[in-house]
KOLDOLUM-550011 format. One record per residue (C-alpha): x, y, z. Coordinates in steps of 0.1 Angstrom, whole numbers, padded with zeros to 4 digits, always signed. Each point is the difference from the previous one (the first is absolute). Layout:
residues N
XYZ...
END
This chain:
residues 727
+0000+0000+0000+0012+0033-0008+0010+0028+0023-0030+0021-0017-0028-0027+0014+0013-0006+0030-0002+0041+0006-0036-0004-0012-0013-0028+0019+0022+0026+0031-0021+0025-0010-0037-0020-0003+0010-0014+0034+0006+0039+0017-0032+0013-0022-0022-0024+0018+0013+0000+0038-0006+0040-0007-0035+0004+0017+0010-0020+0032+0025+0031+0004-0022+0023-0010-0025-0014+0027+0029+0001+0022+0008+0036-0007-0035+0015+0005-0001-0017+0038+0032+0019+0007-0012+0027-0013-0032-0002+0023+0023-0009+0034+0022+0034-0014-0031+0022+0002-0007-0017+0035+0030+0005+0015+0004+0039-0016-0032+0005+0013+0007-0013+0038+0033+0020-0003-0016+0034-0009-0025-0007+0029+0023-0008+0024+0019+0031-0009-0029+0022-0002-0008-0013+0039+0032+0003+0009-0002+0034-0012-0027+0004+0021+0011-0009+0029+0031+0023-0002-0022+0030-0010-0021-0011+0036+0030-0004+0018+0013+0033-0006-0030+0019+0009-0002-0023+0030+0038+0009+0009-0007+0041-0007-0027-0002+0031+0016-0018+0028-0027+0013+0024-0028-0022-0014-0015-0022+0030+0009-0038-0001-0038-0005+0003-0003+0024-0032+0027-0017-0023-0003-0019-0028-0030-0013-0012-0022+0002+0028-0008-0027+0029-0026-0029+0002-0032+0005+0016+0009-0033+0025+0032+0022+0013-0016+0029+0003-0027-0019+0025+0026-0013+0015+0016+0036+0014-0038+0009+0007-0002-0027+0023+0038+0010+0017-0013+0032+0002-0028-0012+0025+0025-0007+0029-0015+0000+0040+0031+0006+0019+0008-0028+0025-0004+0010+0042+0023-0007+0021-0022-0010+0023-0016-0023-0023+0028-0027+0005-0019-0008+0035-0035+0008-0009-0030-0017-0014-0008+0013-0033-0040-0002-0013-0001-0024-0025-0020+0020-0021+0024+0026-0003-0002+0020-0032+0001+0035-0011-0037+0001-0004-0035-0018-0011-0019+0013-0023-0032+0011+0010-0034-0020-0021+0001+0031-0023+0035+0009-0001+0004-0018-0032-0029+0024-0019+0023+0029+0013+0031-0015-0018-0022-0011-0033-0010+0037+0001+0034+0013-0007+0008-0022-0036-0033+0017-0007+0009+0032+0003+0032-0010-0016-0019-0011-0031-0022+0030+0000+0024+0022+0002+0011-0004-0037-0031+0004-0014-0003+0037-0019-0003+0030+0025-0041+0002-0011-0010-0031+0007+0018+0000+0030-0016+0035+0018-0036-0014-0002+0014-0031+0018+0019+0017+0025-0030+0027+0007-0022-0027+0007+0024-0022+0028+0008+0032+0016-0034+0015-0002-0014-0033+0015+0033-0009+0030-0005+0037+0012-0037+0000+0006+0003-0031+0013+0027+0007+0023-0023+0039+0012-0030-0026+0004+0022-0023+0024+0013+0024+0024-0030+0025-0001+0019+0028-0017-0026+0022-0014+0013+0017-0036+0030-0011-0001+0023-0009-0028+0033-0019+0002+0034-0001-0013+0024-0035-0002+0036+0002+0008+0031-0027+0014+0013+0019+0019-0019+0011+0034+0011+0041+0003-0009+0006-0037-0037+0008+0009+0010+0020+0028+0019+0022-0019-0024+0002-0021-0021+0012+0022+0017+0022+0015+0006+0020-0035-0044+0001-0008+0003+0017+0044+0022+0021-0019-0018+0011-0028-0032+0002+0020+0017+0028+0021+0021+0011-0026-0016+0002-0035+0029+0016-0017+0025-0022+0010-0001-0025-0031+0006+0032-0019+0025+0024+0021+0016-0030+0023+0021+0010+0033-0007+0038-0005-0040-0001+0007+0012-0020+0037+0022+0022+0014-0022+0028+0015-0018-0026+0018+0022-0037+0000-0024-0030+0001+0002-0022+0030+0002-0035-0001-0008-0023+0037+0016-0034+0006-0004-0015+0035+0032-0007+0018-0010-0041-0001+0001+0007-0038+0035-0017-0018+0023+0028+0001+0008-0008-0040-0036+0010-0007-0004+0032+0005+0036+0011-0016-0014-0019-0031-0033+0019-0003+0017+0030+0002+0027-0008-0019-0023-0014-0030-0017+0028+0000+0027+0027+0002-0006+0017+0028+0030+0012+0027-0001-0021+0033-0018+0028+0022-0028-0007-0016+0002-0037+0019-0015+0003+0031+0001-0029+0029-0027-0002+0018+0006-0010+0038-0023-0033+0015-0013-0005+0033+0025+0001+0028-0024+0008+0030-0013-0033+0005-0038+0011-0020+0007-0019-0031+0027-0023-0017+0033+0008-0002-0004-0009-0039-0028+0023-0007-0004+0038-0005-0007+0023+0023-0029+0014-0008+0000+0029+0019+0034+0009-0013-0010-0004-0031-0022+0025+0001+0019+0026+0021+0028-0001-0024-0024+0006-0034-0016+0027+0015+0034+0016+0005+0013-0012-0033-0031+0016-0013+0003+0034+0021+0039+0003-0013-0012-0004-0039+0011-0031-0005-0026-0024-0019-0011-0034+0020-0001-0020-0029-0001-0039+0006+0003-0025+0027+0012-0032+0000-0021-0021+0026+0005-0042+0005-0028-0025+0005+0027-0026+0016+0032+0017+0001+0031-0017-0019+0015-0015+0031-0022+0000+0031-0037-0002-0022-0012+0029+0021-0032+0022-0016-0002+0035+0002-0033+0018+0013-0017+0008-0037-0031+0011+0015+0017+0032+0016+0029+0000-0030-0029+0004-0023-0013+0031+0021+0031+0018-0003+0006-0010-0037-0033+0015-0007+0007+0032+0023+0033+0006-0022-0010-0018-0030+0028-0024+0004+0002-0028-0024-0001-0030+0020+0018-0032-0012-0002-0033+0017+0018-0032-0005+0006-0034+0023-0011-0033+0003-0027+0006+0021-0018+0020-0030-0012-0039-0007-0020-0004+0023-0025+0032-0015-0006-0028-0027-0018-0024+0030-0035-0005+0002+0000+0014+0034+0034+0022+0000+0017+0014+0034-0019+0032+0015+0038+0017-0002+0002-0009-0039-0036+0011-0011+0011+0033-0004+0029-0003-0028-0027+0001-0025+0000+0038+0003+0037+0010-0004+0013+0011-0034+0019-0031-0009+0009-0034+0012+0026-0027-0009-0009-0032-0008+0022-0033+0001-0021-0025-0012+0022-0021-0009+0012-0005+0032-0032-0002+0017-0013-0024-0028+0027-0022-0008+0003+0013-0039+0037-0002-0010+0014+0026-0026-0033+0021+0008+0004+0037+0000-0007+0026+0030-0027+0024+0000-0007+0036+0007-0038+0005+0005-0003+0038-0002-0028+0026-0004-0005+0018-0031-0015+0025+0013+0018+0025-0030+0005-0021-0028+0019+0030-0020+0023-0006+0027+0006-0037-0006+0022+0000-0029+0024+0026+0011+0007-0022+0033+0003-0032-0022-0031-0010+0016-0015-0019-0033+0000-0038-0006+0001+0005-0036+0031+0000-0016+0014-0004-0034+0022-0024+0008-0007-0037-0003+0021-0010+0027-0021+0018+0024-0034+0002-0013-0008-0030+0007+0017-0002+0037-0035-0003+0019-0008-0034-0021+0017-0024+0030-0025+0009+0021-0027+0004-0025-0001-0038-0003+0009-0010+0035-0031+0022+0016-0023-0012-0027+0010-0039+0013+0006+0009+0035-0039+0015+0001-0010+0022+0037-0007-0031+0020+0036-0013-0004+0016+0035+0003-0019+0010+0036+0012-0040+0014+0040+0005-0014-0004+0037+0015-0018-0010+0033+0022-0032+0006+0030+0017+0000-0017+0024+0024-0006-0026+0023+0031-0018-0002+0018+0025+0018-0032+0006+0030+0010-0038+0006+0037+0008+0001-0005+0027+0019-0022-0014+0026+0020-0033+0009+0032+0019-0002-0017+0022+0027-0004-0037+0022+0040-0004-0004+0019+0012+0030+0028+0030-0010-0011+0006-0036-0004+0034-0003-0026+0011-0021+0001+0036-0021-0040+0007-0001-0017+0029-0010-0029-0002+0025-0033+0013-0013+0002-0009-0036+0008-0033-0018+0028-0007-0019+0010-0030-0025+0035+0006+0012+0013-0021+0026+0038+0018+0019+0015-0021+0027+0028-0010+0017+0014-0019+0033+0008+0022+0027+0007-0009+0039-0006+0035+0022+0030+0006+0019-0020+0005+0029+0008-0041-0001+0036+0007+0006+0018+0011+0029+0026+0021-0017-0018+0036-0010+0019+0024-0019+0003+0015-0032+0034-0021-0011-0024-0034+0008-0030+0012-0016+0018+0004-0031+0021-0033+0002-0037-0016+0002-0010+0022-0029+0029-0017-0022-0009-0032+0015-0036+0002-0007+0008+0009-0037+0020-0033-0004-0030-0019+0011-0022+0016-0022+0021-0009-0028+0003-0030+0008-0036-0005+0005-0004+0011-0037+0026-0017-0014-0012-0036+0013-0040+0017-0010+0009+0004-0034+0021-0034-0006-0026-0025+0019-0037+0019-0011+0009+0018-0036-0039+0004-0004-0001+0027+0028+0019+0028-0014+0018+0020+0025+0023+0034-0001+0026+0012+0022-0007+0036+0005+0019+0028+0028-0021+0022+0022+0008+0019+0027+0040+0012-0004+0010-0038-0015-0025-0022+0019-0005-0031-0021-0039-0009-0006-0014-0028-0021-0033+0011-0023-0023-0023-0017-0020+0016-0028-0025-0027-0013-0017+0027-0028+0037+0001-0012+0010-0039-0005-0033-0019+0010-0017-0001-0035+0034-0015-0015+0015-0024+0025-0039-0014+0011+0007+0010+0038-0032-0018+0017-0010+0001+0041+0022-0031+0001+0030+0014-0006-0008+0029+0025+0000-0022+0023+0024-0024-0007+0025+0034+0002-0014+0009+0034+0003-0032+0017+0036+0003-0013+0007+0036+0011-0015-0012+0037+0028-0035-0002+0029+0023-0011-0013+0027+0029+0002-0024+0025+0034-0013-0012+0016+0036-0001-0011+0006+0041+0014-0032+0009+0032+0004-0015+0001+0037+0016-0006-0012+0034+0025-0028-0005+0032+0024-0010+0005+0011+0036+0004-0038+0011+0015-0010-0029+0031+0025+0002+0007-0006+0031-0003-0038+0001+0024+0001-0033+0026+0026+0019-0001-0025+0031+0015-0029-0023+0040-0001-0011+0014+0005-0034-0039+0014-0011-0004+0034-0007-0028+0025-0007-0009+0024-0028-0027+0022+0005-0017+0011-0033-0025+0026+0015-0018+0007-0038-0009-0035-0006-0028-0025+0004+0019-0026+0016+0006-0015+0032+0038+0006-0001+0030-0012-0011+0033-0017+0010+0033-0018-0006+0017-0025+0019+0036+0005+0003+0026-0028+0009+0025+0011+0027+0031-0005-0019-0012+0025-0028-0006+0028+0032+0032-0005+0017+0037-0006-0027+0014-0029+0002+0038+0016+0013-0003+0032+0015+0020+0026-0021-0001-0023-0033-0013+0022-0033-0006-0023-0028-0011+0009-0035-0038-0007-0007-0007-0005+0036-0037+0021+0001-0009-0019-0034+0008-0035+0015-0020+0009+0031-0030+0013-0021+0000-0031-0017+0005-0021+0028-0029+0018+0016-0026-0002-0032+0009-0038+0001-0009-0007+0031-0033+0025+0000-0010-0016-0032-0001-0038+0017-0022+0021+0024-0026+0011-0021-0002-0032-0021-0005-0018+0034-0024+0027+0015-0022+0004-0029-0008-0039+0003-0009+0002+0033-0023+0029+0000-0015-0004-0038-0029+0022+0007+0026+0036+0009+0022+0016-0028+0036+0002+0004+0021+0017-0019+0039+0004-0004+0008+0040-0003+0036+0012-0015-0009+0035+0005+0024+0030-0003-0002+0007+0031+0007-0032+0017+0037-0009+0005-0013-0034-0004-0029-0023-0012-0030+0000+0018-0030-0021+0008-0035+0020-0005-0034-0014+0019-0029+0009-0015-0036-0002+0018-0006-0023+0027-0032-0012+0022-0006+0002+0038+0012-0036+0004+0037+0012-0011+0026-0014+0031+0024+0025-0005+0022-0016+0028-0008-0035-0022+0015+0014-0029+0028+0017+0015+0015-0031+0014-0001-0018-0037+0011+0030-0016+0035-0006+0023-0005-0040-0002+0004+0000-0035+0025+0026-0001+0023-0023+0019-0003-0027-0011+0007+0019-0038+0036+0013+0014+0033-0013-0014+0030+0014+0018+0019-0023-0015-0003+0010-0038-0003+0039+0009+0034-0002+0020+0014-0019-0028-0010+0022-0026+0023+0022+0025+0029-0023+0003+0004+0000-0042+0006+0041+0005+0024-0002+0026+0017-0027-0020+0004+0019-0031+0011+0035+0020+0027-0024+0014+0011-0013-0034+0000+0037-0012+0024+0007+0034+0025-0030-0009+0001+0013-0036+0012+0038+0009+0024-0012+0022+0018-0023-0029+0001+0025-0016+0016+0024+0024+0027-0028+0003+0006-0002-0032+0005+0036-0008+0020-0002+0029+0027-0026-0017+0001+0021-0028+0012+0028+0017+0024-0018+0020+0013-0012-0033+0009-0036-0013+0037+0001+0014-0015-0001+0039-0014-0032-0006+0024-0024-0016+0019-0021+0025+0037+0013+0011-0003+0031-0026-0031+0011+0016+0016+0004+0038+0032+0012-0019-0020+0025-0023-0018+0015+0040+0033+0005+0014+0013+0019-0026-0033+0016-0005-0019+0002+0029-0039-0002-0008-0024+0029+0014-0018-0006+0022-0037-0011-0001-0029+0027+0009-0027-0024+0004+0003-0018+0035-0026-0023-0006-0039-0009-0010-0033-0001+0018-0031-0012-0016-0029+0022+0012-0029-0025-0001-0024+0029+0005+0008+0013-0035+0016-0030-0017+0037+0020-0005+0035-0001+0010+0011+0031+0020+0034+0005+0017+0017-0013+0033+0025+0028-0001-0028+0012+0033-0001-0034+0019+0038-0006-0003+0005+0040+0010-0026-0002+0029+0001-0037+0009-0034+0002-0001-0028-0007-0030-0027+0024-0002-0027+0004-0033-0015+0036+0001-0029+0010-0018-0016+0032+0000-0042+0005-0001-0016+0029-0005-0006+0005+0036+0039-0001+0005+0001-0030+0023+0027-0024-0009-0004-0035-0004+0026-0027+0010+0005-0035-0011+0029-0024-0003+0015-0011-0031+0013-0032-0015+0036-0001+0002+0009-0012-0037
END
């Protein structure tokens, strides 16, 4: 075959293998696009990324929370739920707490309150049209409602969170009605005649500034009125007859009476002021009369107290309804009279806004009264007014519980405290009185603290009256609605207060005897802690850590190793004590101002020995001492200063060969080298090792003196002699 067929056939062969590599060539040419395609994404991300990351590096202050893309809504939860942290008592280590204890329990129509706030969240998009006629209606509706409830003939009302914004607001329409130009001309149409605006001396002192200070007025026009001091009324009422003394003179010396603050249940005692003769006055003067307190509640009873019937004809009240109701997120209300309603929109006196976030602020309890209905309302409202008449009248039964009633009027405010007269004591003096003051005041506090941690439903406050004098106050209109208080729980927390009561005069009658019974014993001594609710307190301490074990000897970490020695041994004692008396709390105390660790003794019962307990206290304290090991731990010092002694005197001697020189101490050369050189002669005469101090000091004294003496010099001069160790 010639060359020319075979290259044929070659070529036939090549021409038909030619669409298996064409088939082969368009699947590269597919997995090409593929892979340019994945590389220009990853590029264009990449590029991304780098453009983000250099924004992100020009703003370094950007919150962790804040960066990147945003959290999930599970972590976010998670941080809500750290947020909502009770802080732990130290007291609650030795206390019972309630099973049941949680922050709070809904009340049966809680939950409409809480569905009412998505609503308004959803309404609150819709266009600014549809929206007015929505929120005319729910505020319309609430505030007649809320005038038909509390008897408060034409009146209109105003929603707020926050509970001085009504006040204020109020105080600018008293303003305007004595000052019609002052929306126009300001400060310059009040300074002829200032305006002057009345807050009792009970009142918050905060409150009045921020009135004034809202409203832009200097501080004389604050005025404090005085309260009863004479014994004719409560110390946390108004005087009346002050009251009206001092506007008369305000108004002889051109000044304008202008508003007055009054308080149906004052913030910390729950007094109420006298509104039948306050509304006399206020009408003499035409003084705009505000009130505000829990006890306004009680108007919306069926049968309302005789002192509270007469709110219904001041200007304006506070409401807190959602308080006295149990209706969480709820706003507070002003109930005001529009007597002027020109006058209402220059004081911000209007519920209807143009904003959507507050239009539609009265719809909470819009829904909740609607569901709640009259019948409900006057029970929540006259429960809680009858939880604390129950308080009140067994705590009356219970022997030094000091009550803080306001006699003649009745108050849903319950202010109390333990007190023992002095009159009890044989010591009388000013110094004593207040030592019982201070000691009272620990009580108390402890009384609350073991209150709150063991009954959580009862919700109490720790409140000062009285230059500093700790009080307890219940408030059921403030807390009942949410945390279901019931007349079980009343008295569940008085049988309580009555055990604790009895626990605390025990122990106080048993400090006397147990000091001295304590003092009698050896190695036990007393602290006296005169600001706390305990029995007492007390270490034992072993002879050998009172007295040194060598008279004179000062060894490093001595205190340290006797503290320690002394926890040790205290500690066995507590462990052993707390087993035999289960039922008292001990406690070990490393105070600051304790040299050493002490044992505290909380409250005891009549059928404390304290002679009993005294003897086992030093029994076990005993039979816990180990000489042995605590001298030992001395012997390893006084080993190691000796070691330290040996070591400075080698080396004296052997700077002292060197000096001598090598010569001096080979044989025959050396007693050659002397007598042709005689060697000079030595200073030092000898060493001493001072025990006392663990160092060498010279005998060039003793060999002087033929005597040994160790001086040492204390701050009172006297000198102190010891022998030393000859070395």
């Amino acid at each position: 075959m010639s060359k020319t067929d075979e290259f044929e056939k070659m070529i036939a062969r090549d021409m038909r293998r030619m669409p298996l590599l064409f088939s082969g060539f368009d699947e590269l040419e597919k997995q090409l696009k593929t892979c340019i395609e994945e590389v220009d994404n990853l590029t264009k991300a990449e590029q991304k990324e780098k453009i983000i990351n250099e924004m992100r590096s020009r703003r370094n202050d950007v919150p962790k929370e804040l960066y990147g893309e945003g959290q999930s809504l599970t972590t976010i939860l998670e941080d809500v739920n750290n947020l909502v942290y009770i802080e732990p008592d130290p007291y609650e280590e030795f206390l019972k707490p309630s099973p049941d204890r949680v922050l709070f329990k809904n009340a049966d129509f809680a939950n409409t309150a809480m569905l009412s706030h998505i609503i308004t969240t959803y309404l609150s998009v819709l266009d600014l049209s549809l929206l007015k006629p929505v929120s005319k209606k729910v505020t319309k509706e609430t505030t007649f409602w809320l005038c038909s409830l509390f008897e408060f003939e034409k009146g209109s009302a105003i929603f707020h969170e926050e509970m001085l914004d009504g006040i204020v607001k109020c105080g600018l329409m008293s303003i305007l009605k004595h000052f019609p130009d002052y929306s126009l001309n300001g400060y310059n149409s009040i300074v002829e005649k200032p305006p002057i605006f009345y807050v009792s001396a009970a009142t918050p002192s905060g409150y009045g500034s921020f009135i004034i200070s809202q409203l832009g007025l200097p501080a004389s026009c604050l005025y404090t009125l005085p309260t009863y001091q004479d014994g004719h009324g409560s110390t946390h009422c108004i005087d009346v007859k002050a009251f009206a003394s001092i506007a008369k003179e305000h108004k002889e010396q051109d000044m304008v009476p202008c508003f007055l603050l009054a308080h149906a249940g004052t913030l910390v005692a729950g007094h109420t002021d006298n509104f039948e003769e306050l509304l006399d006055i206020c009408d003499q003067y035409k003084i705009w009369l505000h009130i505000e307190g829990h006890n306004v509640a009680t108007r919306a009873m069926y049968s309302p107290p005789s002192s509270i019937r007469t709110i219904s004809k001041a200007n304006s009240l506070t409401l807190v309804i959602r308080d006295w109701l149990g209706i969480p997120g709820a706003p507070v209300v002003t109930l005001y009279k529009d007597t002027d309603p020109s006058l209402a929109v220059p004081a911000g006196l209007t519920a209807y806004t143009s904003s959507s976030s507050t239009c539609l602020r009265a719809m909470p309890l819009w829904l909740s009264l609607r569901q709640i209905g009259m019948d409900k309302i006057n029970f929540a409202i006259q429960s809680n007014a009858d939880l604390s008449q129950q308080i009140t009248a067994k705590l009356t039964l219970i022997d030094n519980i000091e009550l803080k009633l306001q006699i003649g009027c009745v108050s849903a405010v319950v202010v109390f405290r333990f007190h023992i007269p002095s009159s009890k004591f044989i010591a009388d003096s000013e110094a004593f009185d207040q030592c019982l003051v201070v000691w009272e005041n620990s009580v108390n506090k402890m009384l609350y603290r073991m209150l709150c941690i063991e009954h959580p439903k009862v919700v109490l406050e720790m409140i000062p009256l009285d230059g500093g004098v700790c009080y307890l106050k219940f408030s059921p209109m403030q807390s009942a609605q949410l945390r279901r208080t019931i007349p079980d729980d009343v008295h569940d927390i008085c049988n309580k207060i009555k055990h604790f009561v009895g626990l605390v005069v025990d122990t106080k009658e048993k400090q006397e005897v147990f000091n001295r019974t304590l003092n009698d014993q050896t190695n036990v001594q007393v602290e006296i802690r005169s600001d706390e609710c305990e029995l007492g307190c007390f270490r034992y301490v072993p002879e050998y850590c009172i007295k040194p074990i060598v008279e004179g000897l000062t060894i490093p970490d001595h205190d340290e190793k006797v503290c320690n020695e002394i926890d040790r041994i205290n500690r066995i004692i507590l462990d052993q004590i707390s087993k035999d008396y289960p039922d008292i709390h001990f406690k070990m105390l490393n105070e600051q101002s304790f040299k050493h660790c002490s044992i505290a003794i909380g409250l005891i019962t009549r059928a404390f020995d304290c002679s009993l307990f005294a003897e086992k206290v030093f029994k076990i304290g005993k039979e816990t001492e180990d000489v042995s090991s605590f001298v030992a731990s001395f012997g390893d010092v006084v080993k190691e200063m000796i070691q330290t002694a040996t070591i400075e005197l080698q080396n004296e001697q052997m700077n002292q060969f060197w000096e001598e020189g090598l010569m001096r101490h080979i044989p025959i050369v050396g007693s050659m080298y002397s007598w042709l050189l005689p060697p000079t002669p030595s200073v030092v005469k000898g060493r001493s090792f001072d025990l006392a101090h663990g160092s060498l000091e010279s005998t060039e004294f003793t060999l002087q003196h033929h005597m040994q003496v160790q001086e040492a010099t204390f701050p009172n001069g006297q000198l102190l002699t010891s022998p030393d160790v000859e070395e």
